[in-house]
C-alpha positions as a Markdown table, in Angstrom:
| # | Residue | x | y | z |
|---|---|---|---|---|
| 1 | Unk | 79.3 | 125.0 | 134.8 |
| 2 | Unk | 82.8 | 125.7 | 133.8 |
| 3 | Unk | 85.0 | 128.7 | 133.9 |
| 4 | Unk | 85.1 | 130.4 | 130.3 |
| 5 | Unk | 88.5 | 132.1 | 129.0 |
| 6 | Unk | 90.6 | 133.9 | 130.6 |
| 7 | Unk | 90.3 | 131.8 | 133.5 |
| 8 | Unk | 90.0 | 128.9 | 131.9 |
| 9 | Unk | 92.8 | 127.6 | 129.8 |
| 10 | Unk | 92.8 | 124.0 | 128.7 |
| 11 | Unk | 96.4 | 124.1 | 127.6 |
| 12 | Unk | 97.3 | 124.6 | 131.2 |
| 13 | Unk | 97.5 | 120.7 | 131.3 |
| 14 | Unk | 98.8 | 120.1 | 128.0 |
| 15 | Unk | 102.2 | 122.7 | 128.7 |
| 16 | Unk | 104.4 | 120.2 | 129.6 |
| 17 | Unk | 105.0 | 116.2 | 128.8 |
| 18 | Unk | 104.5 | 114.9 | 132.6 |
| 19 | Unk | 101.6 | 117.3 | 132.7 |
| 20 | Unk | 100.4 | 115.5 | 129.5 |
| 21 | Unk | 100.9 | 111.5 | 130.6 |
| 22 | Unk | 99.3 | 112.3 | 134.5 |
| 23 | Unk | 95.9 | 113.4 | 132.4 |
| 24 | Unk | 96.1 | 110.9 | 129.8 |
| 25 | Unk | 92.7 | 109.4 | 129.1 |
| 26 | Unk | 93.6 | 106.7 | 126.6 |
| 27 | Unk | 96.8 | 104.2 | 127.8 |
| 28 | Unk | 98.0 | 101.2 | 126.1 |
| 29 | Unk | 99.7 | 98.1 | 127.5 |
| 30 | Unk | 102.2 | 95.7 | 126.7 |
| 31 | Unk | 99.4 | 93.2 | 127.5 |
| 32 | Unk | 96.9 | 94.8 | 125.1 |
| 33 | Unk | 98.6 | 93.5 | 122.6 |
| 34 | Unk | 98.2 | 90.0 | 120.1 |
| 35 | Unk | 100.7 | 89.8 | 117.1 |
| 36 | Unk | 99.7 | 88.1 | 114.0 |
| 37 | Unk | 102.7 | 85.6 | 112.8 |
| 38 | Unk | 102.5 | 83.1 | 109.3 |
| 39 | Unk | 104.5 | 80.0 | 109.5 |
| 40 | Unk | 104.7 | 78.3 | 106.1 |
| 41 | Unk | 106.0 | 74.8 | 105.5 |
| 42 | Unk | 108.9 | 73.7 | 103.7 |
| 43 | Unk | 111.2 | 76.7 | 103.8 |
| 44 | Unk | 114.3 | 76.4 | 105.1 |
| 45 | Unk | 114.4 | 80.9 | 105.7 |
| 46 | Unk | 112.1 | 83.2 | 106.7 |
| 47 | Unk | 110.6 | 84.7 | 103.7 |
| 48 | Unk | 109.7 | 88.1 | 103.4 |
| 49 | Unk | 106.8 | 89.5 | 102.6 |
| 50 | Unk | 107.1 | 92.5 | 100.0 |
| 51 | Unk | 103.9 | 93.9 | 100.9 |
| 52 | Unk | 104.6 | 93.8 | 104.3 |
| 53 | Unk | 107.9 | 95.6 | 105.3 |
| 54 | Unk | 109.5 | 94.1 | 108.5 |
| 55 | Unk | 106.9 | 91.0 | 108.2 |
| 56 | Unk | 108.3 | 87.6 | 107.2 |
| 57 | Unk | 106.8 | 83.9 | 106.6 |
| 58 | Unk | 108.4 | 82.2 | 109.5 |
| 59 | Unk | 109.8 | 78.9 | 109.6 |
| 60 | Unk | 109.6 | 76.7 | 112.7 |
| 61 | Unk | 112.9 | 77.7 | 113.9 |
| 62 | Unk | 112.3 | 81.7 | 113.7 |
| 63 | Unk | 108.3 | 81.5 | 114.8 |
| 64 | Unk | 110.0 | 80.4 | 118.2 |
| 65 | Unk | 112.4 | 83.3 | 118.3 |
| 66 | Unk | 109.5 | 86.1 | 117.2 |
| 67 | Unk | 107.3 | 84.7 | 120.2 |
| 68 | Unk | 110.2 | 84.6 | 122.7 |
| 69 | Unk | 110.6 | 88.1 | 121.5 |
| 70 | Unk | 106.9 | 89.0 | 122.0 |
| 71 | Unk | 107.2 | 87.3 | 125.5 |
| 72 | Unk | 110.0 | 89.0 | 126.4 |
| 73 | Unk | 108.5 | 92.2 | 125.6 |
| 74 | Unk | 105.3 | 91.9 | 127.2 |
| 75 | Unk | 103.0 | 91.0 | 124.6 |
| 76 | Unk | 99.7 | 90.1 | 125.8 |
| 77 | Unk | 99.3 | 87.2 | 122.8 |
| 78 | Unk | 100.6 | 85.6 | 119.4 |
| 79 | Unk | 98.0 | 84.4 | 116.7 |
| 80 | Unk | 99.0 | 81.4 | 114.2 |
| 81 | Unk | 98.1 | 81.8 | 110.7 |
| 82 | Unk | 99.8 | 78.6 | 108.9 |
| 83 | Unk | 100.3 | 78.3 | 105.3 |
| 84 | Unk | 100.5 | 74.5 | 104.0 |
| 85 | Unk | 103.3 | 72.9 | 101.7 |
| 86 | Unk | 100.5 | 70.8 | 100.1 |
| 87 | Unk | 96.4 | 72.6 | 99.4 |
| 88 | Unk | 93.5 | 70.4 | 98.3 |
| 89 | Unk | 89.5 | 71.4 | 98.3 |
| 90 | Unk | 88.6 | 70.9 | 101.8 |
| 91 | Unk | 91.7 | 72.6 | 103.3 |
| 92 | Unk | 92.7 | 69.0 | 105.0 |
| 93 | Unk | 95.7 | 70.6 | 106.3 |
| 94 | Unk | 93.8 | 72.8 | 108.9 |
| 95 | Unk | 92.9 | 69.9 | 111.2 |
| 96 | Unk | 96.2 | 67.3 | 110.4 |
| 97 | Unk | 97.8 | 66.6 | 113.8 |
| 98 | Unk | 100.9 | 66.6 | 112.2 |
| 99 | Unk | 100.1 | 69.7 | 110.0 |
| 100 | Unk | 101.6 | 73.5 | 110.2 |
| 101 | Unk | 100.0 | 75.3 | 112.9 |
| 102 | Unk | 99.9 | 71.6 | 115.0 |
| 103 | Unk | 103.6 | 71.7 | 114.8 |
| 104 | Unk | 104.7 | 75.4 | 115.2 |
| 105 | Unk | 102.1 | 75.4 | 118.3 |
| 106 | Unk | 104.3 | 72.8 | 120.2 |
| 107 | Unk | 107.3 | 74.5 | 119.5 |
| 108 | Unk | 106.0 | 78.3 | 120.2 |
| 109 | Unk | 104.5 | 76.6 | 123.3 |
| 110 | Unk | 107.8 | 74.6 | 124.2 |
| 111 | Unk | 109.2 | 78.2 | 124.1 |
| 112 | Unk | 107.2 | 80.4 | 126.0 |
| 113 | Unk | 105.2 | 78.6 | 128.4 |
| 114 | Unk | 102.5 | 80.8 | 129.7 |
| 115 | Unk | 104.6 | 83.7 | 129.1 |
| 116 | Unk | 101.9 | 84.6 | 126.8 |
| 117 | Unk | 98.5 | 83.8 | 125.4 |
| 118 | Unk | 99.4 | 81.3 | 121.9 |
| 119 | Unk | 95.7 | 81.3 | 120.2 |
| 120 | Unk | 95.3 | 80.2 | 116.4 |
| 121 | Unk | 92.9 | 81.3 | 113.5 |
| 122 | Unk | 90.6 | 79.2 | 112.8 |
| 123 | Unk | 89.6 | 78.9 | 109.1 |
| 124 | Unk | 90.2 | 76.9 | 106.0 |
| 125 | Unk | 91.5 | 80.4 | 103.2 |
| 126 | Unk | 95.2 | 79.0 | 104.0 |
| 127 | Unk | 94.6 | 75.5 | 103.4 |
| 128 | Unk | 92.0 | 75.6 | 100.4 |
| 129 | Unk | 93.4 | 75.4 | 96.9 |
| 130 | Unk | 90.6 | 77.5 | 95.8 |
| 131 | Unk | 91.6 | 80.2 | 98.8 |
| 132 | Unk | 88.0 | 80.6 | 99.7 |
| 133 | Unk | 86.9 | 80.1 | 103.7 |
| 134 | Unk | 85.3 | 76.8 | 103.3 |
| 135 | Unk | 84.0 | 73.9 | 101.4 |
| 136 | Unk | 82.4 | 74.5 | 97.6 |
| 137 | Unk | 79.1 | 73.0 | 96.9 |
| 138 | Unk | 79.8 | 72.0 | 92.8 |
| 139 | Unk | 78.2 | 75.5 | 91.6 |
| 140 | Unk | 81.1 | 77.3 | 93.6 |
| 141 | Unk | 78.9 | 78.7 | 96.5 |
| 142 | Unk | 80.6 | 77.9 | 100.2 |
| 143 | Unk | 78.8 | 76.1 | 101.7 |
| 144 | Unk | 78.0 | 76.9 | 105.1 |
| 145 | Unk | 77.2 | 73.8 | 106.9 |
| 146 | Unk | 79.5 | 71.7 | 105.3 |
| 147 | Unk | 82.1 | 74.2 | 106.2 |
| 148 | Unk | 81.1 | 74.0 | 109.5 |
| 149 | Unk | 82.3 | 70.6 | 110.4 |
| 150 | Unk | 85.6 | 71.3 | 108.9 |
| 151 | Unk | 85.6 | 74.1 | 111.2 |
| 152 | Unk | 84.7 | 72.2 | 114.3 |
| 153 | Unk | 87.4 | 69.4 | 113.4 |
| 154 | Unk | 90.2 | 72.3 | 112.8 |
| 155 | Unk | 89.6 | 74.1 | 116.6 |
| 156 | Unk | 89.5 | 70.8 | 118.1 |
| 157 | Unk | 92.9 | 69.5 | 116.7 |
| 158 | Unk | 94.6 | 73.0 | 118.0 |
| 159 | Unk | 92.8 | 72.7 | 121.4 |
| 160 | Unk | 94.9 | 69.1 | 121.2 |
| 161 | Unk | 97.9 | 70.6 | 120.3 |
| 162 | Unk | 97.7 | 73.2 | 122.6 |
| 163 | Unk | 96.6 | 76.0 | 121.4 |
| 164 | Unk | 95.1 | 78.3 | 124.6 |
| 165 | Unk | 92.4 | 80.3 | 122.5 |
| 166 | Unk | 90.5 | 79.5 | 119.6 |
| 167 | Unk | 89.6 | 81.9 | 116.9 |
| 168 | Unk | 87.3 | 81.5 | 114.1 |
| 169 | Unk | 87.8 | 84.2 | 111.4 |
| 170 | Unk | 85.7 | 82.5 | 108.3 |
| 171 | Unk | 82.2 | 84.1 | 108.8 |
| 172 | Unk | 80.5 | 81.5 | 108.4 |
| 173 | Unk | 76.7 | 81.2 | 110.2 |
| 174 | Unk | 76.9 | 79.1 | 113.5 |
| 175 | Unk | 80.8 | 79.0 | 113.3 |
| 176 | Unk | 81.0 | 79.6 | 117.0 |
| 177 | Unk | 78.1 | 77.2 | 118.5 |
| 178 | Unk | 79.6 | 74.3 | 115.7 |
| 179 | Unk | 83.5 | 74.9 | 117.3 |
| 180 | Unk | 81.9 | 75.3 | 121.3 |
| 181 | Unk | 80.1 | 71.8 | 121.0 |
| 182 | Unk | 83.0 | 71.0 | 119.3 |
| 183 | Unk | 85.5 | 71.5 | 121.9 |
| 184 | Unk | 83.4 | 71.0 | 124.8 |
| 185 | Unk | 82.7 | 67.5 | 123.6 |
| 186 | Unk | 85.9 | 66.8 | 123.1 |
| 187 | Unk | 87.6 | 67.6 | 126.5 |
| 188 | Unk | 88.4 | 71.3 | 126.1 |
| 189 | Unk | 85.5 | 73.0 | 127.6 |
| 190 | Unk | 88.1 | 75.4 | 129.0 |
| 191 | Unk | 89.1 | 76.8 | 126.0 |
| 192 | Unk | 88.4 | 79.9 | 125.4 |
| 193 | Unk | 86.6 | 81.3 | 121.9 |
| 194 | Unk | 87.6 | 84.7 | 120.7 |
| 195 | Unk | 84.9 | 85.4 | 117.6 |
| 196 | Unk | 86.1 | 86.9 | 114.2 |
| 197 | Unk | 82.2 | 88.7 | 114.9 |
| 198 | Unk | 82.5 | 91.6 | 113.1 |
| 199 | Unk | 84.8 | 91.0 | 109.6 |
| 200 | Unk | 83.9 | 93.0 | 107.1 |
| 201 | Unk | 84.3 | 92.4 | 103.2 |
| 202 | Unk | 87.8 | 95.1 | 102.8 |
| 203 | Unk | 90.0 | 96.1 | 100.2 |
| 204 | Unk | 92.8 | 96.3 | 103.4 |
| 205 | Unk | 93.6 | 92.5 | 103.6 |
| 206 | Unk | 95.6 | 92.2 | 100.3 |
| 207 | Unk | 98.5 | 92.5 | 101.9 |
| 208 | Unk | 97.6 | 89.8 | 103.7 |
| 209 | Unk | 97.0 | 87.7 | 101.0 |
| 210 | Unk | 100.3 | 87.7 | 100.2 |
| 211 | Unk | 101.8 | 86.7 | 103.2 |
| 212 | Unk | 99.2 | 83.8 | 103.7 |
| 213 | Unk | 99.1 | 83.0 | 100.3 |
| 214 | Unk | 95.0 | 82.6 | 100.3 |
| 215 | Unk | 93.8 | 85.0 | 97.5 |
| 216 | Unk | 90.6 | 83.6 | 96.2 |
| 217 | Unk | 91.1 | 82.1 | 93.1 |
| 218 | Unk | 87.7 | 83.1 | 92.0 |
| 219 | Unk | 85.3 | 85.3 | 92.9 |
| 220 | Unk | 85.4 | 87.1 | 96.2 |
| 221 | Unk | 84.5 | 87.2 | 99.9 |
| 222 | Unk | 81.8 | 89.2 | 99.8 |
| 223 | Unk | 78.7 | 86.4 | 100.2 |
| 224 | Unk | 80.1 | 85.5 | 103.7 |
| 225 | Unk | 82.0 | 88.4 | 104.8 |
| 226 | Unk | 79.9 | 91.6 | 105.6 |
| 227 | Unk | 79.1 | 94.4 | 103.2 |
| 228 | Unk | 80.9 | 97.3 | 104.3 |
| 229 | Unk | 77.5 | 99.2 | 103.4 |
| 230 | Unk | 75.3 | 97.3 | 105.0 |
| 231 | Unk | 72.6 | 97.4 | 107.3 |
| 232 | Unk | 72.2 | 99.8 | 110.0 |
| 233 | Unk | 72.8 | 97.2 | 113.0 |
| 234 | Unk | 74.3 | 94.5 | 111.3 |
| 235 | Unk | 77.6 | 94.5 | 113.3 |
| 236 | Unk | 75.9 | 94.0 | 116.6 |
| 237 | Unk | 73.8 | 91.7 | 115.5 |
| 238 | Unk | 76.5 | 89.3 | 114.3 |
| 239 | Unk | 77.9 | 90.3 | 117.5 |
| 240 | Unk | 75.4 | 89.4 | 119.9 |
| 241 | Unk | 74.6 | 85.9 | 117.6 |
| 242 | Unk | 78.4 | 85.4 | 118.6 |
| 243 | Unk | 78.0 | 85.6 | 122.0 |
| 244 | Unk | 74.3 | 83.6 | 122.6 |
| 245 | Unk | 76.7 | 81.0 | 121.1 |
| 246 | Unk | 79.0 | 80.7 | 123.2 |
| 247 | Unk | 82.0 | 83.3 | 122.1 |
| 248 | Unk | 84.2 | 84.5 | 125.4 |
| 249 | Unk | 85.3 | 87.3 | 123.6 |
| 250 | Unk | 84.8 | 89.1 | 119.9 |
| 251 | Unk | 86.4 | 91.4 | 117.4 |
| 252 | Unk | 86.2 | 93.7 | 114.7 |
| 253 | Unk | 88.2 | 94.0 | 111.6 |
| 254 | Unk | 89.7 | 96.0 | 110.0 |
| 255 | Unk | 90.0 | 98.7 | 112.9 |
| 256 | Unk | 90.5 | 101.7 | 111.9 |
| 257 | Unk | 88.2 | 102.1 | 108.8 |
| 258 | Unk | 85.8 | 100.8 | 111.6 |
| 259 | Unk | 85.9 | 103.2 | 114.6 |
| 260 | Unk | 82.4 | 103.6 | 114.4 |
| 261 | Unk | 81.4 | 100.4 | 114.6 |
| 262 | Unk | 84.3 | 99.5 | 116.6 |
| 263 | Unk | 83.0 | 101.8 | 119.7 |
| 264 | Unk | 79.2 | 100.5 | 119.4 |
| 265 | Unk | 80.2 | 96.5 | 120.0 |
| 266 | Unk | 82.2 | 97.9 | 123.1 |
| 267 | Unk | 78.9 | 100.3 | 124.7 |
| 268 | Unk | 76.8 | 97.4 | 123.8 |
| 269 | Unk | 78.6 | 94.3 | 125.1 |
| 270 | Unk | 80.2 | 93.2 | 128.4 |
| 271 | Unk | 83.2 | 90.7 | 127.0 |
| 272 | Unk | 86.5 | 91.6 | 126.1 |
| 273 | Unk | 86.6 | 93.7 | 122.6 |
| 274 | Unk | 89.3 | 93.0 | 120.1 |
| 275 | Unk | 90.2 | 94.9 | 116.7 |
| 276 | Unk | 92.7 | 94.1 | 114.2 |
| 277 | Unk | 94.7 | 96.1 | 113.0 |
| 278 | Unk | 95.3 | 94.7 | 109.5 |
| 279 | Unk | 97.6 | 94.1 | 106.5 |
| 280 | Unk | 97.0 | 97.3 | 104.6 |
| 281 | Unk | 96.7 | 99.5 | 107.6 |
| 282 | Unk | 100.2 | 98.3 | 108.2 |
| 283 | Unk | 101.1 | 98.9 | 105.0 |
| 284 | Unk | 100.2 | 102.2 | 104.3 |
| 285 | Unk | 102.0 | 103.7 | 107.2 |
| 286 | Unk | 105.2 | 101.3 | 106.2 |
| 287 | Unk | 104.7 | 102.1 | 102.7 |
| 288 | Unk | 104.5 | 106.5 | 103.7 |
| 289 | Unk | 107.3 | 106.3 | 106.2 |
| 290 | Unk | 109.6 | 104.7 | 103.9 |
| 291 | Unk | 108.7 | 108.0 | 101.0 |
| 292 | Unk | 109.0 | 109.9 | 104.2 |
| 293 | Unk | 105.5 | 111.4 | 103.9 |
| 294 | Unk | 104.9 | 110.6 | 108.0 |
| 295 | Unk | 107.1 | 110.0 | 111.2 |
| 296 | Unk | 106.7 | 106.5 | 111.2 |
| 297 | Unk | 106.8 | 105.7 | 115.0 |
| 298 | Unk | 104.1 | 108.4 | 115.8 |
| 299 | Unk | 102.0 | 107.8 | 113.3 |
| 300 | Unk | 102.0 | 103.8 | 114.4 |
| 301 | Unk | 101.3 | 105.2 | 118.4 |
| 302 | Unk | 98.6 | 107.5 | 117.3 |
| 303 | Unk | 96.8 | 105.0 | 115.2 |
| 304 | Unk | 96.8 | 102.5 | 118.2 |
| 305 | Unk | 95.8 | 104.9 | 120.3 |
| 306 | Unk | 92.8 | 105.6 | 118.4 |
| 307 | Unk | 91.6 | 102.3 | 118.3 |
| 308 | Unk | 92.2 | 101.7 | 121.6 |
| 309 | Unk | 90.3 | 105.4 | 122.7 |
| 310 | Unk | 87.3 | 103.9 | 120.2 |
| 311 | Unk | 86.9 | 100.6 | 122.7 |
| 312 | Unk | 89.4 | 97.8 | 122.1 |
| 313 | Unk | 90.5 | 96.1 | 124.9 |
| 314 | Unk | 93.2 | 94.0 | 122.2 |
| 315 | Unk | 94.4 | 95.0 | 119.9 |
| 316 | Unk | 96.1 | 92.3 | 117.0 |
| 317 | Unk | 99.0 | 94.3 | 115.4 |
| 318 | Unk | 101.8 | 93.7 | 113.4 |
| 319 | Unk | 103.2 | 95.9 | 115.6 |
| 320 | Unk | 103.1 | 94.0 | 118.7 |
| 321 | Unk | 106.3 | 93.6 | 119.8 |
| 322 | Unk | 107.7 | 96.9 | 118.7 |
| 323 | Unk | 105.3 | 98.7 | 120.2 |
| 324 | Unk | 105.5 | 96.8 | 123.5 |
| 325 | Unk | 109.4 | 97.5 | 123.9 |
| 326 | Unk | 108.8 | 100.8 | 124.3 |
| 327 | Unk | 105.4 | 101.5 | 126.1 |
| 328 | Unk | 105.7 | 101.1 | 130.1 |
| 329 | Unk | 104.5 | 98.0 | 132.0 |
């Protein structure tokens, strides 16, 4: 047992800032860290996105200067999210050789090396002109299984243009075990799936929406993407479907809505644990800071913090490279 007060005093080892780092329980890395980058096609400048202070559609000049900047500054990884000068039904943009993500992937590659890990999201929202996560059957349902071969077709034409780690954010049933055949059939058996496991149904991606330009125009995401009431257990059992097929590593999202569940994938499983820190979480903060509600920088350290104390071992944040200048290596 413990001494009781007088004699013992907690704040002993909060007094002082060295005092404070030494005991630190929670500790985040340069390395921890993936940042989320759009690339559109066609523009000639980076656009900005209004919802998204300090975030910008790249072109395929400036999507090389943002990940030698991420490099540079220790991030751990850079995630593609491409946006298509031409959309059609079946996103056929997602796997063209020659298409957005393709292209930027040579040239991010061409830039860093293996400075850092260059993965890309793997769905069809950006390409569709309908902005839903897969093919229509002709009553307007996705369709699951059709979706999947577009799926599998997508990772594999990243894998050939080099992207290092595959990840599959649509929800669709089977995504991973359809993309893993996929891949290993096709020559990349050592590429790496990181699954979009846990993605739940949230009024924080509309930001996001914005800057990849895939608002559903119909409808919404909630027949595919999970109820953020639903059942007890659900999470891990996406999660652990995920993993008998074949995922290397899998995420949560959003994060910090999601503690909860964000801290019972990591007791459960023995992969790495991601959570993204999304759109409207970055928002909010961006959006209080500017009225000067909040001190912006702490406010983005403590929020990190939190989700990396409730289990993530990666963190995807808009944040990234900020956030990586100034923590220690």
């Amino acid at each position: 047992m413990s001494a009781e007060f007088p004699v013992a005093r907690p704040r002993r080892l909060r007094r002082t800032a060295p005092l404070r780092r030494m005991v630190a329980g929670t500790r985040l890395h340069p390395g921890d860290l993936i940042l989320p980058v759009f690339v559109k096609e066609g523009i000639a400048e980076p656009n900005p996105v209004g919802s998204m202070p300090g975030v910008v559609q790249h072109t395929l000049d400036s999507v090389r200067k943002a990940a030698h900047d991420a490099a540079e500054a220790g991030v751990g990884g850079l995630i593609l999210f491409g946006i298509p000068a031409v959309k059609d039904g079946r996103g056929s943009g997602a796997d063209d050789p020659e298409g957005i993500v393709q292209r930027a992937l040579g040239d991010v590659l061409a830039e860093v090396g293996d400075a850092l890990v260059v993965m890309t999201d793997t769905c069809l929202d950006e390409f569709t002109d309908h902005g839903h996560c897969g093919i229509l059957t002709p009553d307007g349902e996705v369709d699951n299984d059709a979706t999947l071969e577009r799926y599998a077709s997508a990772a594999v034409s990243q894998a050939r243009a080099g992207s290092q780690m595959i990840a599959p954010s649509g929800m669709m049933d089977g995504q991973v075990a359809a993309i893993r055949d996929a891949l290993d059939s096709a020559g990349f058996a050592q590429v790496p799936i990181m699954g979009y496991s846990v993605k739940y149904a949230s009024g924080f991606y509309g930001p996001f929406r914005e800057a990849a330009e895939c608002a559903p125009q119909f409808g919404d995401r909630s027949s595919y993407q999970q109820d953020p009431a639903g059942p007890i257990g659900e999470a891990l059992r996406e999660v652990r479907l995920d993993l008998a097929e074949g995922a290397d590593a899998v995420m949560v999202k959003p994060a910090l809505a999601y503690l909860d569940i964000l801290r019972q994938i990591r007791d459960a499983v023995d992969v790495p644990v991601a959570a993204y820190q999304v759109s409207g979480e970055y928002a909010m903060v961006e959006a209080a800071a500017a009225n000067g509600w909040i001190d912006r920088e702490r406010v983005i350290m403590e929020t990190l913090t939190a989700i990396r104390r409730a289990g993530a071992d990666l963190i995807l944040t808009y944040w990234a490279t900020e956030v990586a200048r100034r923590l220690p290596v």
